[in-house]
Each structure stands twice: as C-alpha cells, then as structure tokens.
N, C-alpha and C positions, 0 to 999 in steps of 0.2 A: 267268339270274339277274342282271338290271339291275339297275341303283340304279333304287328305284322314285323318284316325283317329289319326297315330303318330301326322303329322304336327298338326290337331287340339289339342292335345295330350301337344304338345310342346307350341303352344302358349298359353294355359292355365298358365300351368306352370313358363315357362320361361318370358312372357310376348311379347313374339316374333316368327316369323317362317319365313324365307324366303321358296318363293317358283319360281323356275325358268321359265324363258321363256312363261311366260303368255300373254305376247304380243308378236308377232314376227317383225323383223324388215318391214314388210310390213303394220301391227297395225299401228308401230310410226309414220311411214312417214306422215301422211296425219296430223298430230302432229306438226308435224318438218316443213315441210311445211309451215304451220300455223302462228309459229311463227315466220317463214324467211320473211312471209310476213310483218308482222308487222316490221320487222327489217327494211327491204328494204323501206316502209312508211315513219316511225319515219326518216330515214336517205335524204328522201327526202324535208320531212319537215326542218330538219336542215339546210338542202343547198338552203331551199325557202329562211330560218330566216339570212342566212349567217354566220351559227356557223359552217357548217362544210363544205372542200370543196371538189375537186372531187370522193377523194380516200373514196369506201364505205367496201370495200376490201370484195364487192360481189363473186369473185373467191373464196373464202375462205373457206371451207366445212361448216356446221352448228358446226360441234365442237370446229371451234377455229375462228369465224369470229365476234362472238361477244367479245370475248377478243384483237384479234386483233383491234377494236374499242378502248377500254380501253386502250390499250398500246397506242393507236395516241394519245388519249384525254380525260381520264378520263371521264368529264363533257360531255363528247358526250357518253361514256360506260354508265355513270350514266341516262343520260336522255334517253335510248334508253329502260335498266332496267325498270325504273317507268313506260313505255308506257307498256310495257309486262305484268306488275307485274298488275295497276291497282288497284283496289279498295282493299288494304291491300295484292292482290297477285293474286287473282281471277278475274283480268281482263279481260282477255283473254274468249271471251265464244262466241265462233264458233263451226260449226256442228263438226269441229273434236273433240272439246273438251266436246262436248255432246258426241258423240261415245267413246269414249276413257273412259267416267262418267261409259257409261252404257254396253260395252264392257263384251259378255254374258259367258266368261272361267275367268273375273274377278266376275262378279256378282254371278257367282255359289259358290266362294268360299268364297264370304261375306255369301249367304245363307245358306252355313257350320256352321256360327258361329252368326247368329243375325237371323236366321228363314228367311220365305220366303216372310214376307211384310220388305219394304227396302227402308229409308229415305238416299236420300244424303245429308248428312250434308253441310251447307251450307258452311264451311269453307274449297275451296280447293285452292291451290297454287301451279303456277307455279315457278318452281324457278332457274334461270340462277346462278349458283355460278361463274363469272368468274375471273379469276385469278385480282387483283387488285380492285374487287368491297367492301366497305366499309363493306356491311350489310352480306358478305358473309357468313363468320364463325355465328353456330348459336351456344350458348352457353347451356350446358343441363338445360331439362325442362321437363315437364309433356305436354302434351297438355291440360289435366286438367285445369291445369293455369289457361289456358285462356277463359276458359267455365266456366256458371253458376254454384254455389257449389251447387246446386239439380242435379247437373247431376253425380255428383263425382262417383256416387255406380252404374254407368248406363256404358256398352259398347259401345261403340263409337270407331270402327275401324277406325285406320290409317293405309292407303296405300301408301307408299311410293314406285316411281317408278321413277328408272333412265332413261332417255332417252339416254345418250352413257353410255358407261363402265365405274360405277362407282368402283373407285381404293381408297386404301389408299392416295396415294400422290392428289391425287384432291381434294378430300373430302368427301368419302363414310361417311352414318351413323356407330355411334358407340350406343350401348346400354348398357342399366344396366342389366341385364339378374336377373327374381324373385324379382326387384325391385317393382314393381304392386302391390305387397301384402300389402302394409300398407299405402295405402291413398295416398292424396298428401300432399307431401313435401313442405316445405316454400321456396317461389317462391318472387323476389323483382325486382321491377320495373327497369328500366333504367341500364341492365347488358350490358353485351357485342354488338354491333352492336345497342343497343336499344331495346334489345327484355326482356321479361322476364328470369329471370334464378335462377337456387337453388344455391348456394354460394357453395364452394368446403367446406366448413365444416359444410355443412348441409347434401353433398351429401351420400346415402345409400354406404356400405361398398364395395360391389361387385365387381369385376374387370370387366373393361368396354370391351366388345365386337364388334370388327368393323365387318361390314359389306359389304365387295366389293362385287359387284353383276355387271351382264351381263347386260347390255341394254334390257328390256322389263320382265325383273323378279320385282318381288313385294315382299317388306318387309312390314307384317304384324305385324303390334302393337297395344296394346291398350291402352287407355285413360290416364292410369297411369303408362306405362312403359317410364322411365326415356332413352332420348336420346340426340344427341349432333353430332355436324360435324364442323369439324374445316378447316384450310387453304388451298386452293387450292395452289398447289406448281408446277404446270402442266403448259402448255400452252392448255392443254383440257378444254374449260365451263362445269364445272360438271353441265348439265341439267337435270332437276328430276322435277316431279309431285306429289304435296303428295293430296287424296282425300278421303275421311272420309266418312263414312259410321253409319247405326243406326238401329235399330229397329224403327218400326214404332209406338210402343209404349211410346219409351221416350216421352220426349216433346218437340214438333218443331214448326215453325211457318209457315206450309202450309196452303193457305188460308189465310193470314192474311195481311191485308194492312199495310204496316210501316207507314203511315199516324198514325193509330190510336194508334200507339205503347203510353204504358205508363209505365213509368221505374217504377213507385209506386205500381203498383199489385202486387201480391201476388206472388214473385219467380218463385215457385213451376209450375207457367202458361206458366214462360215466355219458346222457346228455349234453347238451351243450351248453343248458340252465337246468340242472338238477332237482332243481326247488319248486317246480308246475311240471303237472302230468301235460305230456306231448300228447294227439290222437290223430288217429289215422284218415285223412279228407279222401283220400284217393288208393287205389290200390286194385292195380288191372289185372291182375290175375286172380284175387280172391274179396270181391266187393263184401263179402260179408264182415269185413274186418274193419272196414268205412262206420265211421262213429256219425251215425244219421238222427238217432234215438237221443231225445232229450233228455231221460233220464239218465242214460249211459256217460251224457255227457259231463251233466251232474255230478256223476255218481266219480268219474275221472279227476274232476274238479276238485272237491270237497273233502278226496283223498287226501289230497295234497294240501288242504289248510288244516285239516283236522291231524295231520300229521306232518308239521312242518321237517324239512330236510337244508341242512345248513348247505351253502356254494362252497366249495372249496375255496373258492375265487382266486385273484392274482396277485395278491400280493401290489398292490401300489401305492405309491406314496401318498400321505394326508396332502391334500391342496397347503396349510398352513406350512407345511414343510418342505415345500418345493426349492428349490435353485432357481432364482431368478438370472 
C-alpha cells in the first residue's frame, strides 16, 4: 500500500496528503485495548490512594469514558492523562504500540517517501484530547520547533492518526497547505497549553485547512508544515497517535547510551530530539538490526526515562516576550 504518485505528488507540494483506512478497525483495537488498560489501572490506583471512589464508568465505550472521568473530576481526568501520556507523551510502549510503529501498509508508504532504510523517530505520542483536558488544544507549530536546527533541511515524517472519527467539532488537525517551503517560522516558548507556537502575526498567509479523517486513515506531513487543532466541543475523546518517521541517514541516536550523552558536541552529531531513544523499523541490508522484539523496545525506551538527556534546543523567545 504506497503512496501512489498524486498523493506523493501532493505532499511534496502541499506539505500534506491524507490517505484513508490504513488501518482497519481490527488494527486499532489491540491499541484501544491497550490503552483501556492503563485506564482501568491508573483508576484502580486512585481508589487504592482514595481519590476516587466507585464510579470508574468502565461501561462507557473507549470514546467517551475518558471524558466521562473529566466531567466527575478533573484531577482524576488529569492524573489518568499523564499515566497514558508518560514521558513527554510516549509512555505508552506495549507490543501494541510496537505493531501499530511498525504496521507493514503504514511502513510501505513512509518507504514511498524516505527510501527503504527507516528510523522511527524517537518522538511519538499518544494523545487523548478529552473534552475539558487543559493541554488539549495545540496551538500551530512546525514540528521543526522542537528538533535540533541541523535537522531543519532533513525529512522527518509525521503520521498522524486518529483512533475514533476525527471531526471538526472534536478537534481534527488543521493545516497550512505550501507553508513547508520557507524554513521554520519563529516559534516562542510558553504559548497556549504550554507547548510552543508561531504567534498569529508571524503565521504564513495561507488559509488553514481542516482535516476530519475516519478512524485508522493517516495524515501525512512534514517537518515544516505548519499545523494546529483546537477545542474539543463533543462529548467524543478525540484519540489520535502521531509517530515520525526518518531516513536512516539523518542523524539519530541508535546505539547510543544516554548515559554518555554530551549537550557540548558538535550539533551536527547529535539526533534530531536527543531526549528519546530513535529504533530501527526498517533496514535492507541487515534486517537484524529491525527493533521487532518487544522487550528490546522496552528496553530502548526506558533508557531514556530512566536516564533523562537535556535538548540543547533553540534558543527562542518566551511567547510573553514576543514583539507584537
């Protein structure tokens, strides 16, 4: 299942291409699964600590049972979040979400556009938007941003993928469509939710583009196309996975112990996100090197929270200190 030549066609150009149903709902489940479990956990934990009490509103489908949370108690939605979310969002790392990484009608059509050796980028995230969660709304940005500026001129796909029907009213992506063509944009710290963001009078001219998409389709972007998703207005958790993708050429940090990490090298060395172990999806000359093994994956993981590694990053201005 490649991207055929339009849609490759299109995200050159445009900076974006969705393509449908690349996962089917039998893909997700073992997903959704996954993270019902950690639901049902985190919720047993609270009624260990006595913050919450019977009501876990287990009946509730996966689409609306984490907001129903939120609507009982906030501070029970919030702490339920952070167990999911984990290490900046990439917590979450069970076999399903190694299958889901390496999911072979998703990988054929990263190998469309980055060749056929294929780094996962270390930065993926789960992300529960539920209705009343604080950090919901993300404010537009590059993902650029937040990556080393030696990687600026480099590919680095993003996969974005809903896990139920993402809609306007929940919070589908919006994009900048041809925004990708001129670098990144000035980006400043501490915007909306806390995340980075380009200021409404730095943003590119272009009319923004939403994106509702079916449950198990994939929105294809790259490194510098300018995006953004605002309020869920539903009683649906807009669920969505975004997971990045590389040539195996850029610069990543497989093999490398974050023990030994030094922020004073020479850029150019480091990753592109320093701070998550990168693994190897693909690799045609020597498949042994292919992170298949769940433990292994783990084991990559866990390096890297147990031994965190600070970002060099870029230096950009506090949002309250911008030039308007």
């Amino acid at each position: 299942m490649g991207l055929t030549t339009a849609e490759r066609q299109q995200f050159h150009d445009l900076g974006y291409v969705v393509k449908e149903d690349i996962y089917s709902q039998a893909d997700l489940q073992p997903l959704k699964d996954g993270l019902t479990a950690v639901i049902d956990q985190t919720c047993a934990d609270l009624q260990e600590e006595g913050l919450l009490g019977a009501e876990t509103f287990a009946a509730e489908p996966f689409e609306t049972r984490l907001g129903a949370l939120f609507k009982a108690d906030v501070e029970v939605g919030e702490r339920v979040t952070r167990t999911i979310m984990g290490h900046g969002g990439g917590g979450f790392k069970e076999q399903a979400m190694l299958d889901f990484l390496r999911h072979p009608p998703l990988v054929s059509c990263i190998e469309s556009l980055v060749g056929p050796d294929i780094i996962g980028s270390s930065v993926y995230r789960v992300r529960p938007k539920a209705p009343g969660y604080s950090r919901g709304a993300v404010p537009w940005h590059q993902d650029s941003g937040y990556f080393m500026p030696h990687c600026d001129g480099s590919l680095i796909v993003t996969c974005w993928i809903p896990l139920v029907d993402a809609t306007i009213e929940n919070g589908c992506l919006y994009v900048l469509p041809k925004s990708h063509r001129s670098g990144v944009y000035r980006h400043y710290t501490g915007g909306q939710g806390g995340y980075l963001e380009i200021a409404g009078e730095d943003l590119p001219a272009p009319e923004p583009v939403a994106c509702p998409m079916r449950a198990g389709s994939v929105l294809f972007m790259t490194n510098l196309t300018p995006h953004a998703s605002f309020e869920n207005n539903t009683d649906i958790v807009r669920w969505s996975v975004d997971l990045r993708y590389q040539d195996a050429e850029i610069p990543n940090n497989i093999d490398e112990d974050p023990a030994d990490f030094d922020p004073e090298r020479e850029p150019v060395t480091m990753a592109c996100w320093p701070g998550e172990g990168d693994f190897v999806i693909k690799d045609a000359q020597n498949p042994a090197r292919e992170v298949t093994d769940i433990a292994k994956f783990k084991e990559i993981r866990t390096r890297y929270e147990q031994t965190p590694v600070r970002n060099p990053g870029r230096g950009w201005t506090p949002f309250a200190e911008r030039q308007v």
